[in-house]
MIMIRO-887815 format. One record per residue: x, y negated, z negated of N, C-alpha, C in turn; chain; residue in one letter; residue number from 1. Coordinates in Angstrom, 3 decimals. Layout:
[[X; Y; Z]; [X; Y; Z]; [X; Y; Z]; 'A'; 'A'; NUM]
...
***
This chain:
[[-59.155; -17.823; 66.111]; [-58.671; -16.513; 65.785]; [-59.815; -15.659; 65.275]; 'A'; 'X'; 1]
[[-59.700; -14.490; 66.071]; [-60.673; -13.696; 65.064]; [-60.829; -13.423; 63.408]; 'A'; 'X'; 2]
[[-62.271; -13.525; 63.189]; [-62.020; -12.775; 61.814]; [-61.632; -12.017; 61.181]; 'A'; 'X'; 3]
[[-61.970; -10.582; 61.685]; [-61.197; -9.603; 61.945]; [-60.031; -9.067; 61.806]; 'A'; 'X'; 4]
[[-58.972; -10.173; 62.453]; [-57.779; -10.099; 62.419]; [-56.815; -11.299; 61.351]; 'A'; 'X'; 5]
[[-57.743; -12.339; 60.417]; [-57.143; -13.087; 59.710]; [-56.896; -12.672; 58.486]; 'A'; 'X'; 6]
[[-57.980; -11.895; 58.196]; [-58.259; -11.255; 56.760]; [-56.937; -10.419; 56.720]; 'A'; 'X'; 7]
[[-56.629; -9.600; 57.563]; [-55.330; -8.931; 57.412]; [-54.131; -9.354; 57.820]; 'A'; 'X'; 8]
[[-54.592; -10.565; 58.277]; [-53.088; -11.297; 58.219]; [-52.549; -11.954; 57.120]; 'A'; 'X'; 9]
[[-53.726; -12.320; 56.438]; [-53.471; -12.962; 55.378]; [-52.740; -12.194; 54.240]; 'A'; 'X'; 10]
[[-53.370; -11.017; 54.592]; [-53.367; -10.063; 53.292]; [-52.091; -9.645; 53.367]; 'A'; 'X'; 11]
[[-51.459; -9.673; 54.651]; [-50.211; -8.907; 55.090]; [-48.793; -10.345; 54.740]; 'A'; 'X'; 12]
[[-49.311; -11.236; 54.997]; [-48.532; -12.761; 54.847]; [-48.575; -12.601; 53.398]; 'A'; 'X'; 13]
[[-49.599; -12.192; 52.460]; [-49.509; -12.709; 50.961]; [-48.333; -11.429; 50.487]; 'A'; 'X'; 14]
[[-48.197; -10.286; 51.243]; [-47.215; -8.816; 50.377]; [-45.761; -9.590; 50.664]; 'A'; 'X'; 15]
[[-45.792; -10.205; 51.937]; [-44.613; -10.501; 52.303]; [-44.109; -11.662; 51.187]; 'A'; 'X'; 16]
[[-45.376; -12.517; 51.181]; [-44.840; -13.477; 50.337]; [-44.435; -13.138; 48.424]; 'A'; 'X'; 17]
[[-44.941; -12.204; 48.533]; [-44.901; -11.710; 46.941]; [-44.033; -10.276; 46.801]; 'A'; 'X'; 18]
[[-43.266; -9.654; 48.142]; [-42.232; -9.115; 48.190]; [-41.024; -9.890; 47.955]; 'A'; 'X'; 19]
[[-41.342; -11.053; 48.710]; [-39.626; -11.588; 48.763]; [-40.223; -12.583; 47.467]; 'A'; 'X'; 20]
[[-40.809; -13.032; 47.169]; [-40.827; -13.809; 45.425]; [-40.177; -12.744; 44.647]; 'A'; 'X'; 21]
[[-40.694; -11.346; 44.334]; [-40.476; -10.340; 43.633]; [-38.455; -10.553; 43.407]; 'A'; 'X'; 22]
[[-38.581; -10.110; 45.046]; [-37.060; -9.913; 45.432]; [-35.896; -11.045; 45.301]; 'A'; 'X'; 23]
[[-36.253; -12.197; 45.520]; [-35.498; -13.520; 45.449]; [-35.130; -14.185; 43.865]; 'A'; 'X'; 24]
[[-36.698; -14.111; 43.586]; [-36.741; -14.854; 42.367]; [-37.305; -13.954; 41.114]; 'A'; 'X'; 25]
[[-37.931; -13.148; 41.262]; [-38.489; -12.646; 40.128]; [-36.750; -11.737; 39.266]; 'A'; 'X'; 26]
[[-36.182; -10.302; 40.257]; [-35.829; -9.928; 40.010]; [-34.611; -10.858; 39.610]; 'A'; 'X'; 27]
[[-33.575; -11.462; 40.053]; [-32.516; -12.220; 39.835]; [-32.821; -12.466; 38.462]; 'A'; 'X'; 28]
[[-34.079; -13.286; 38.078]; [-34.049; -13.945; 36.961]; [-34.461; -12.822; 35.929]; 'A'; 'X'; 29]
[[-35.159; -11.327; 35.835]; [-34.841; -10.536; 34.948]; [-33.380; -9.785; 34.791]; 'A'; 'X'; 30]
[[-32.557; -9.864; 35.860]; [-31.213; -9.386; 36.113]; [-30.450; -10.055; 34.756]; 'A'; 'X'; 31]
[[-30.898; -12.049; 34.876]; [-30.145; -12.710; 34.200]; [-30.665; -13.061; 32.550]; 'A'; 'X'; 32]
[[-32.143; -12.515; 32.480]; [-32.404; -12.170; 31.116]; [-32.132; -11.198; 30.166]; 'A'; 'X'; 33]
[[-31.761; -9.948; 31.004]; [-31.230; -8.411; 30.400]; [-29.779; -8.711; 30.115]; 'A'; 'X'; 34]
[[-29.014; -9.615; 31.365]; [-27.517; -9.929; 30.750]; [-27.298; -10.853; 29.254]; 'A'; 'X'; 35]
[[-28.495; -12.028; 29.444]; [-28.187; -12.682; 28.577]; [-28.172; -12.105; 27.003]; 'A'; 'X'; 36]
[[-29.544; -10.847; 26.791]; [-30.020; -10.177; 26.157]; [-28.606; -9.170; 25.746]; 'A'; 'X'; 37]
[[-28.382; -8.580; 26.087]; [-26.861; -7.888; 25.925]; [-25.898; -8.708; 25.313]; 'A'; 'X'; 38]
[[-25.371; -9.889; 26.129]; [-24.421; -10.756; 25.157]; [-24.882; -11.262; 24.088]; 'A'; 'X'; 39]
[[-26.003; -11.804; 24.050]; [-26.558; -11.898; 22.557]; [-26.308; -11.123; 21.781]; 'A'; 'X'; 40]
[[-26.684; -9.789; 21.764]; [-26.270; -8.074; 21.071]; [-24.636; -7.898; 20.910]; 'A'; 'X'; 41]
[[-24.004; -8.202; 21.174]; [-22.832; -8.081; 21.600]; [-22.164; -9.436; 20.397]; 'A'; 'X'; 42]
[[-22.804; -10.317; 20.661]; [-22.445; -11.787; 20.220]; [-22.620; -11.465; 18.622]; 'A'; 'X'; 43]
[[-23.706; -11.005; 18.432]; [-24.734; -11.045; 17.334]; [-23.377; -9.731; 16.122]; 'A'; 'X'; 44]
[[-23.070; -8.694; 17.372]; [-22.419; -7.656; 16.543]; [-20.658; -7.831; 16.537]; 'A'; 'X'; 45]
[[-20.697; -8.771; 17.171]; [-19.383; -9.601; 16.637]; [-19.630; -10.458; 15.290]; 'A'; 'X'; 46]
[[-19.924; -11.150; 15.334]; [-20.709; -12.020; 14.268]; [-20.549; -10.934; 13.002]; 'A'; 'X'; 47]
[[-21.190; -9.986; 13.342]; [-21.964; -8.794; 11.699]; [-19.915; -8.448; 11.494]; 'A'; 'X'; 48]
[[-19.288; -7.959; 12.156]; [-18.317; -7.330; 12.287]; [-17.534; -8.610; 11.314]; 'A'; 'X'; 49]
[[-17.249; -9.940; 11.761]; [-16.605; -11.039; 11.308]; [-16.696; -10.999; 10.017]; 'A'; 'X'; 50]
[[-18.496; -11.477; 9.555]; [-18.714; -11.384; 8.146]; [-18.521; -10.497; 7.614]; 'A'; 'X'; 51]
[[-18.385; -8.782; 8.084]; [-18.042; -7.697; 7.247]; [-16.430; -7.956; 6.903]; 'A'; 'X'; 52]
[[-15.717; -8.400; 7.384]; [-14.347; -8.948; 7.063]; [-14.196; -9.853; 6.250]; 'A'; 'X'; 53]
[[-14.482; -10.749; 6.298]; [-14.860; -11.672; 5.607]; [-15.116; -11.595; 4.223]; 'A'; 'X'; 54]
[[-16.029; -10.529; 3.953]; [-16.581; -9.871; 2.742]; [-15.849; -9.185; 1.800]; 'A'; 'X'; 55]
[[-15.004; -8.481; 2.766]; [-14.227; -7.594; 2.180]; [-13.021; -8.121; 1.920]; 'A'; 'X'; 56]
[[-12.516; -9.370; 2.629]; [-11.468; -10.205; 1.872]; [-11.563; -11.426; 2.077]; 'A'; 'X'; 57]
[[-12.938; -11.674; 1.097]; [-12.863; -12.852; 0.695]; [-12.332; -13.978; 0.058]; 'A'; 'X'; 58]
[[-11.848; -13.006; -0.715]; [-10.215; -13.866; -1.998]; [-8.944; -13.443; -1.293]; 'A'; 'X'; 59]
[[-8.416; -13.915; -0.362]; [-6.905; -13.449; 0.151]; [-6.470; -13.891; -0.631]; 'A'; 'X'; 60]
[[-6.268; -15.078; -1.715]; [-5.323; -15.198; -2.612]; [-4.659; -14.187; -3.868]; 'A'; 'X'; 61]
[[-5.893; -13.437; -4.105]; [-6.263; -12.608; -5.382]; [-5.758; -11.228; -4.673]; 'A'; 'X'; 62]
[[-5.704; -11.109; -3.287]; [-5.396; -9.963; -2.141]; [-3.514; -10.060; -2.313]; 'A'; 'X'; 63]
[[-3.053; -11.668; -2.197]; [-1.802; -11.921; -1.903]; [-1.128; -11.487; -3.075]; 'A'; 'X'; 64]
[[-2.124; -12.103; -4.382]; [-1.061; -11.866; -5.823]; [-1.178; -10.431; -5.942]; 'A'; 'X'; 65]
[[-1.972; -9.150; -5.856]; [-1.711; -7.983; -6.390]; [-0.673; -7.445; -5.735]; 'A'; 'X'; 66]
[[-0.446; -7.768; -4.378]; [0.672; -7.685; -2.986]; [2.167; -8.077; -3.765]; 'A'; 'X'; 67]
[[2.045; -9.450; -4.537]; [2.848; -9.643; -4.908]; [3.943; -8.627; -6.045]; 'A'; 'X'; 68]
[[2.840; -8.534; -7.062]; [2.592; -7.652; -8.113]; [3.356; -6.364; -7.812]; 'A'; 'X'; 69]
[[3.027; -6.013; -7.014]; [3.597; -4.618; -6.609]; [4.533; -4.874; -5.626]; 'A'; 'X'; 70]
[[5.534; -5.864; -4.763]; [6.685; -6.270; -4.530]; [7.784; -5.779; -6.033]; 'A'; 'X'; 71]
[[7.140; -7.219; -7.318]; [8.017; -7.318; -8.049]; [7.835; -6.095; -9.144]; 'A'; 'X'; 72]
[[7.096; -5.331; -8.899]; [7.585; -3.541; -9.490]; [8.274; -2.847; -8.736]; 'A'; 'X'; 73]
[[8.024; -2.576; -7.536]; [9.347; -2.072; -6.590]; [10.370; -2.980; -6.924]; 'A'; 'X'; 74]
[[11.060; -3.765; -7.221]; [11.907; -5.056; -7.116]; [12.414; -4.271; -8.759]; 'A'; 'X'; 75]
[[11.911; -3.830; -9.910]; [12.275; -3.674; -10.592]; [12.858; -2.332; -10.843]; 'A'; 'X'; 76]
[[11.787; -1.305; -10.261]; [11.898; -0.275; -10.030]; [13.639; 0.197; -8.999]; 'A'; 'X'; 77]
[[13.940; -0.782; -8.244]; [15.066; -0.430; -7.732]; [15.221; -1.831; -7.580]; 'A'; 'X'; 78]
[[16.394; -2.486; -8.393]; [17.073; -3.823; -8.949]; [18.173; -3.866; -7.422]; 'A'; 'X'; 79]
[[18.344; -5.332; -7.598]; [18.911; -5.342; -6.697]; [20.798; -5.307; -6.836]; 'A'; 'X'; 80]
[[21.012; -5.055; -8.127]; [22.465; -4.838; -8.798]; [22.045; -3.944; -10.054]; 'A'; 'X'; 81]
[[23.014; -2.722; -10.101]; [22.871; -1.500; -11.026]; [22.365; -1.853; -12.510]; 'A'; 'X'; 82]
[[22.885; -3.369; -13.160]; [22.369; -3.772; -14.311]; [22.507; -2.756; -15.408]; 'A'; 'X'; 83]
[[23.743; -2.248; -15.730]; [23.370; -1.212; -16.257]; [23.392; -1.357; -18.102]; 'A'; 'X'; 84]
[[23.583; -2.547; -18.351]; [23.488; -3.058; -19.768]; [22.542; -3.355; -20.161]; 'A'; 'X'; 85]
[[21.196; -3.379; -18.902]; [19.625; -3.494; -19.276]; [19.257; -2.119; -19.657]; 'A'; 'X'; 86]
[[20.077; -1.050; -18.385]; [19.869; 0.472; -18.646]; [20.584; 1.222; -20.237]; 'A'; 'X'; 87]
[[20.892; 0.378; -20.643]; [21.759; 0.967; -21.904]; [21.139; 0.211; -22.965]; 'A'; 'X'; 88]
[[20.668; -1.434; -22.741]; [19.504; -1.287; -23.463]; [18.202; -0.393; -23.850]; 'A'; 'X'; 89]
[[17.906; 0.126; -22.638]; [17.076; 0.943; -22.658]; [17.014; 1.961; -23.393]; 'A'; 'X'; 90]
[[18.391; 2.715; -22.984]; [18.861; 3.604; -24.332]; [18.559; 3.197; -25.476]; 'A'; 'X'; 91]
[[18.958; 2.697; -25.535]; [18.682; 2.607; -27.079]; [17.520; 2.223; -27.519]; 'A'; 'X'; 92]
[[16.645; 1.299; -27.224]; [15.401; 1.140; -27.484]; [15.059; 2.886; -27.919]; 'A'; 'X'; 93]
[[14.621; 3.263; -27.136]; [14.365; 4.842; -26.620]; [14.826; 5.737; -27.627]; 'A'; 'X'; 94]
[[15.865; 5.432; -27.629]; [17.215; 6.114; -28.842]; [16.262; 6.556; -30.033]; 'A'; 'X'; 95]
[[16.187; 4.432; -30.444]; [15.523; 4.814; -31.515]; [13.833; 4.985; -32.014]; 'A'; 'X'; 96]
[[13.274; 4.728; -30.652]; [12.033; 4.975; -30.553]; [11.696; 6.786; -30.901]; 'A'; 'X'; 97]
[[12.628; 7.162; -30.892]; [12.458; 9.003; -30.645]; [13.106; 9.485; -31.824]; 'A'; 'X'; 98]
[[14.218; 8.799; -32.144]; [14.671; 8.941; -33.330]; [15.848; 9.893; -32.906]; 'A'; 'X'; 99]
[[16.793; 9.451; -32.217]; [17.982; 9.962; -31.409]; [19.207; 9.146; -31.534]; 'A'; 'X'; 100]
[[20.031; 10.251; -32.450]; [21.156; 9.281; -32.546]; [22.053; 9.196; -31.163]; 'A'; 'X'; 101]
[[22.673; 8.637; -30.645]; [23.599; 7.818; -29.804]; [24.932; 7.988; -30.693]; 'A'; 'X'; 102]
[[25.463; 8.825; -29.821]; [27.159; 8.969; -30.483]; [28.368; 8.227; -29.534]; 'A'; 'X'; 103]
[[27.855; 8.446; -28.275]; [28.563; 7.523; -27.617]; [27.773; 7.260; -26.220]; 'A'; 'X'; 104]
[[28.590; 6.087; -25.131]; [27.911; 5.927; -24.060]; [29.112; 5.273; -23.063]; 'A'; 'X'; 105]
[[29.085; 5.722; -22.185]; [30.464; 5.821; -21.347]; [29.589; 5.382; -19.806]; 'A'; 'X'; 106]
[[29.657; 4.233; -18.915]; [29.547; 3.837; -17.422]; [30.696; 4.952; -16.429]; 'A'; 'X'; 107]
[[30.810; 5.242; -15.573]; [31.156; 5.763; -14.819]; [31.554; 4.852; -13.481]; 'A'; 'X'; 108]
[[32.324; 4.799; -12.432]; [32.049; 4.168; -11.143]; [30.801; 4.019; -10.679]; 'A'; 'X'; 109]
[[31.225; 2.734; -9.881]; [29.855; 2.742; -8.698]; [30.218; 3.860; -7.539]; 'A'; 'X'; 110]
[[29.168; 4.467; -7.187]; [29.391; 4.858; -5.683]; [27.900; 3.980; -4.998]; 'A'; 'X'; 111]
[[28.344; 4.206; -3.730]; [27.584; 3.055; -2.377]; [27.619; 3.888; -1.488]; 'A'; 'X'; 112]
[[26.016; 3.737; -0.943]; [25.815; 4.293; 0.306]; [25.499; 3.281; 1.120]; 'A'; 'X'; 113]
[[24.650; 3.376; 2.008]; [24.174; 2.526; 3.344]; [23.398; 1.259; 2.677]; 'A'; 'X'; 114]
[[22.342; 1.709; 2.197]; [21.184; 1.326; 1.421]; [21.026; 1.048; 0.207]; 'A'; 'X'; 115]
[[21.356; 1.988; -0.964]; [21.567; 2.083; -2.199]; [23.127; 2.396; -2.137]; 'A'; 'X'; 116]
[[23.521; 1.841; -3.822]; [24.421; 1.928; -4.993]; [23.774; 2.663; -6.166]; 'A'; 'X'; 117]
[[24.811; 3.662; -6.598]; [24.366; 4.233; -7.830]; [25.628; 4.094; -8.689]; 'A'; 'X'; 118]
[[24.760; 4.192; -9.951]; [26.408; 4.528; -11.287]; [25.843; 4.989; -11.947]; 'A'; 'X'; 119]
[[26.644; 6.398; -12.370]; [26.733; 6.798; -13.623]; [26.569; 6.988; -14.831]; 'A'; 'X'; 120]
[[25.792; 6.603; -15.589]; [25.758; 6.150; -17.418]; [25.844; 7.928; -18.075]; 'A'; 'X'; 121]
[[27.195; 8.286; -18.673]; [27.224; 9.122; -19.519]; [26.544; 8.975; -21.140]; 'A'; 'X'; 122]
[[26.367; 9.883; -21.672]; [26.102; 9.949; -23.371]; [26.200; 11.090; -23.853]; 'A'; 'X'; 123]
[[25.992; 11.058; -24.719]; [26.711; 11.867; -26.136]; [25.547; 11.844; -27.457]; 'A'; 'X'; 124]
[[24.290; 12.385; -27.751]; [23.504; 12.019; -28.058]; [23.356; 13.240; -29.150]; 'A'; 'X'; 125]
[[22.465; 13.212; -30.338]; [22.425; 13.922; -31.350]; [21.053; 13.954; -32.080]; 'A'; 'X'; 126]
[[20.189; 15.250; -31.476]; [18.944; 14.745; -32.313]; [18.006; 16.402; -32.792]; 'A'; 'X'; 127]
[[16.653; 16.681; -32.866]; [15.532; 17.783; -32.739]; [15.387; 17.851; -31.128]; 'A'; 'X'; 128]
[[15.111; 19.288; -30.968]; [14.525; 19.496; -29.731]; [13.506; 18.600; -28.693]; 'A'; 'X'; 129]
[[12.477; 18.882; -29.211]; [11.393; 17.419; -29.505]; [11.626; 16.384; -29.015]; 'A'; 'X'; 130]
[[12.239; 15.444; -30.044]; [13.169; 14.207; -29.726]; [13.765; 13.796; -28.461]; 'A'; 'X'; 131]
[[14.795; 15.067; -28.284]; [15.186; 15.092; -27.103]; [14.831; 15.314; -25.677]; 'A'; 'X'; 132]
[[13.534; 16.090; -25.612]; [12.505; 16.026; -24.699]; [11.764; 15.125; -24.168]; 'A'; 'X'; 133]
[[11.449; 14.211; -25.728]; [10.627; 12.664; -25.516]; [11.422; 11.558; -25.102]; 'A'; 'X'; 134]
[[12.890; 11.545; -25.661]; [13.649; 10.594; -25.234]; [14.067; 10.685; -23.891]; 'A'; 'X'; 135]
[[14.558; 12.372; -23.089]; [15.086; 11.960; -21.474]; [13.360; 11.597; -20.911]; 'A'; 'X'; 136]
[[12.232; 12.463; -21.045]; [11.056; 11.961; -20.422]; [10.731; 10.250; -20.338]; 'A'; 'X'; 137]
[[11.012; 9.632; -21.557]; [11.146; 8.452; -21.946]; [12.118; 7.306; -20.503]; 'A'; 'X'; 138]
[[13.183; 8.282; -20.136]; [14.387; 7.567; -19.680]; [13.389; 7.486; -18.159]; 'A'; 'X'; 139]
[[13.721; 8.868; -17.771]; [13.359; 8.998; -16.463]; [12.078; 8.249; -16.113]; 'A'; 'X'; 140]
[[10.662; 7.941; -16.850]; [9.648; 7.647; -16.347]; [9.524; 6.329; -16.970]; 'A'; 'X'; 141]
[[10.937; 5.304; -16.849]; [10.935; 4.358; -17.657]; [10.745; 3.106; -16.058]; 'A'; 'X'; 142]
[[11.270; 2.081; -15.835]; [10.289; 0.813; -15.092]; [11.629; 1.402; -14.170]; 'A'; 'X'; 143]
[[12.673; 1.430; -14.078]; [13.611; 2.061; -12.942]; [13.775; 3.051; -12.154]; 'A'; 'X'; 144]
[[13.981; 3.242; -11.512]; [14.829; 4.713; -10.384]; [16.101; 5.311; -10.963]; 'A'; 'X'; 145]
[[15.368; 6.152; -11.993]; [16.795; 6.984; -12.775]; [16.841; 8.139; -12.186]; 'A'; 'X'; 146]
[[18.048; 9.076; -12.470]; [17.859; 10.237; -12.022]; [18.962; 10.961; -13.542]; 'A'; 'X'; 147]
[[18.224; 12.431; -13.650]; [19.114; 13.063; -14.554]; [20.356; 13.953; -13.527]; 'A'; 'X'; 148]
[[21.721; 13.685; -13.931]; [22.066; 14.283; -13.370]; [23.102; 15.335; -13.648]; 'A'; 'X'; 149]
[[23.214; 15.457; -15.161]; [24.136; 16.898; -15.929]; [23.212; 16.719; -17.275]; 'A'; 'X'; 150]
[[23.324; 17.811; -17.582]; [22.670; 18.052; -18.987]; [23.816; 19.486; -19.859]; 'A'; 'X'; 151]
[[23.775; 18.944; -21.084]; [24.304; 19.971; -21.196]; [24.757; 19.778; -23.215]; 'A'; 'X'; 152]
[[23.904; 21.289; -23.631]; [23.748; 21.183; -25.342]; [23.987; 21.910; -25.733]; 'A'; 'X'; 153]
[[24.132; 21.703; -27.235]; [25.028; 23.247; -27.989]; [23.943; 22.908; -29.481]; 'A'; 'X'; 154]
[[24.168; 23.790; -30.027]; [22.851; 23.535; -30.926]; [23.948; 23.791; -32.241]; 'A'; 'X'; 155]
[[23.251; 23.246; -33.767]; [23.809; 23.655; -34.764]; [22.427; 24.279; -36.139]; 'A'; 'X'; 156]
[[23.750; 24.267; -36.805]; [22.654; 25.412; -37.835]; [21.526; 24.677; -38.838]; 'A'; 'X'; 157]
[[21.865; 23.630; -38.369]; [20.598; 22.320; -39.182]; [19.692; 22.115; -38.243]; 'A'; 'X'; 158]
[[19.596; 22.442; -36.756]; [18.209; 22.619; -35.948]; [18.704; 21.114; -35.204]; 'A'; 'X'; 159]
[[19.427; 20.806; -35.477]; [20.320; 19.366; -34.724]; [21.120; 19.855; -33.396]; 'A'; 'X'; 160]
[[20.546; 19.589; -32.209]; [21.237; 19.442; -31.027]; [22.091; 18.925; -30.399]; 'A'; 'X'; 161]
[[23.428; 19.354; -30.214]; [24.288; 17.889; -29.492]; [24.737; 18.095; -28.081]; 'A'; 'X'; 162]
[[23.975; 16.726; -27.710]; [24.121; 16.848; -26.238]; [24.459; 16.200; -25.038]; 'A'; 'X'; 163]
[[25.108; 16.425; -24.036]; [26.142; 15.204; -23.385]; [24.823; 15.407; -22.170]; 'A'; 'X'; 164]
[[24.796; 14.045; -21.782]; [23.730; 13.866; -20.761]; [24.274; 12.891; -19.849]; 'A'; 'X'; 165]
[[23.970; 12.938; -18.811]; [24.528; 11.765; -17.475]; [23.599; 11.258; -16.793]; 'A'; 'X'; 166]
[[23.037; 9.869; -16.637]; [21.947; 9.619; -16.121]; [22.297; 8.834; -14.569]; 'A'; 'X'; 167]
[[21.679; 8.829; -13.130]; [22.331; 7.960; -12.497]; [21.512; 7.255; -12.206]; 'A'; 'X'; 168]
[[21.904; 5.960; -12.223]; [20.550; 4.731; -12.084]; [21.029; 3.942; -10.577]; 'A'; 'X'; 169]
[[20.396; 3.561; -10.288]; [20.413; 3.089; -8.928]; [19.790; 1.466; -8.151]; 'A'; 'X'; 170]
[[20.414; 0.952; -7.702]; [19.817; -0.185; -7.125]; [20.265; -0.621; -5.755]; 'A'; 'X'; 171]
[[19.348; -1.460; -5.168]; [20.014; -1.521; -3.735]; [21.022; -2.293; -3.158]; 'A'; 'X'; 172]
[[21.522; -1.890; -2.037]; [22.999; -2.135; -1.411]; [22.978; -3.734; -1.515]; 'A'; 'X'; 173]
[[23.832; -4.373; -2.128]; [23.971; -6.194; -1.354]; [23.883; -6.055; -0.055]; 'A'; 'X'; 174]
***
């Protein structure tokens, strides 16, 4: 063979051969390093994501009891029977925490809706303005679901108020 003509055969045999290497084998296997490279990234930011969970509730037990905690205040907050001799305890605690006399105290019916039951608790109460301000504030923002629902006072000439009040307390349906 000529000389001439080997030198560029060769040269032309080596593009071919280092086209299709390029093409066969080179590229495939950066194809499958950029994929692997990605799921790693991917892998890696699953991983970060896990432990950020992880982190943030690490004590599910300490997660479960405050969960709990605030069940059994709703639970108290609306009883599951009207109880209303705890609510009339209350009164009176209150009564005399404020310094409110209690002249009388009268239950009313239940009424029932879907969901909730309510009743009634009337009174008859005798005290200072004051007093009487601190004692219904007292009632209403006490551990239950009260509601005021008549009010109604006549005043005398000793600065002594007397006043019939109706509170309705509430708990949920059996």
């Amino acid at each position: 063979m000529d000389e001439k003509k080997f030198l560029p055969a060769i040269i032309f045999v080596m593009i071919i051969f280092s086209f299709g290497w390029y093409k066969f084998f080179y590229e495939p296997a950066l194809r499958e390093t950029l994929s692997m490279e990605l799921e790693a990234r991917q892998l890696r930011e699953v991983e970060r994501e896990i432990l950020e969970l992880k982190a943030r509730h690490e004590n599910f037990s300490a997660f479960v009891e405050a969960k709990e905690l605030e069940l059994d205040a709703a639970k108290k907050f609306l009883p599951t029977t009207p109880a209303q001799e705890k609510f009339i305890d209350e009164l009176y605690r209150a009564a005399d925490f404020y310094q409110v006399r209690i002249a009388s105290v009268q239950v009313d019916e239940k009424s029932s809706a879907e969901k909730i039951q309510s009743q009634v608790v009337n009174l008859n109460v005798e005290t200072n303005y004051i007093s009487l301000v601190n004692f219904i504030r007292a009632i209403l923002d006490g551990e239950r679901l009260t509601r005021l629902e008549n009010f109604s006072a006549t005043s005398a000439d000793n600065g002594i108020i007397s006043c019939a009040l109706s509170f309705e307390i509430f708990a949920a349906a059996p």
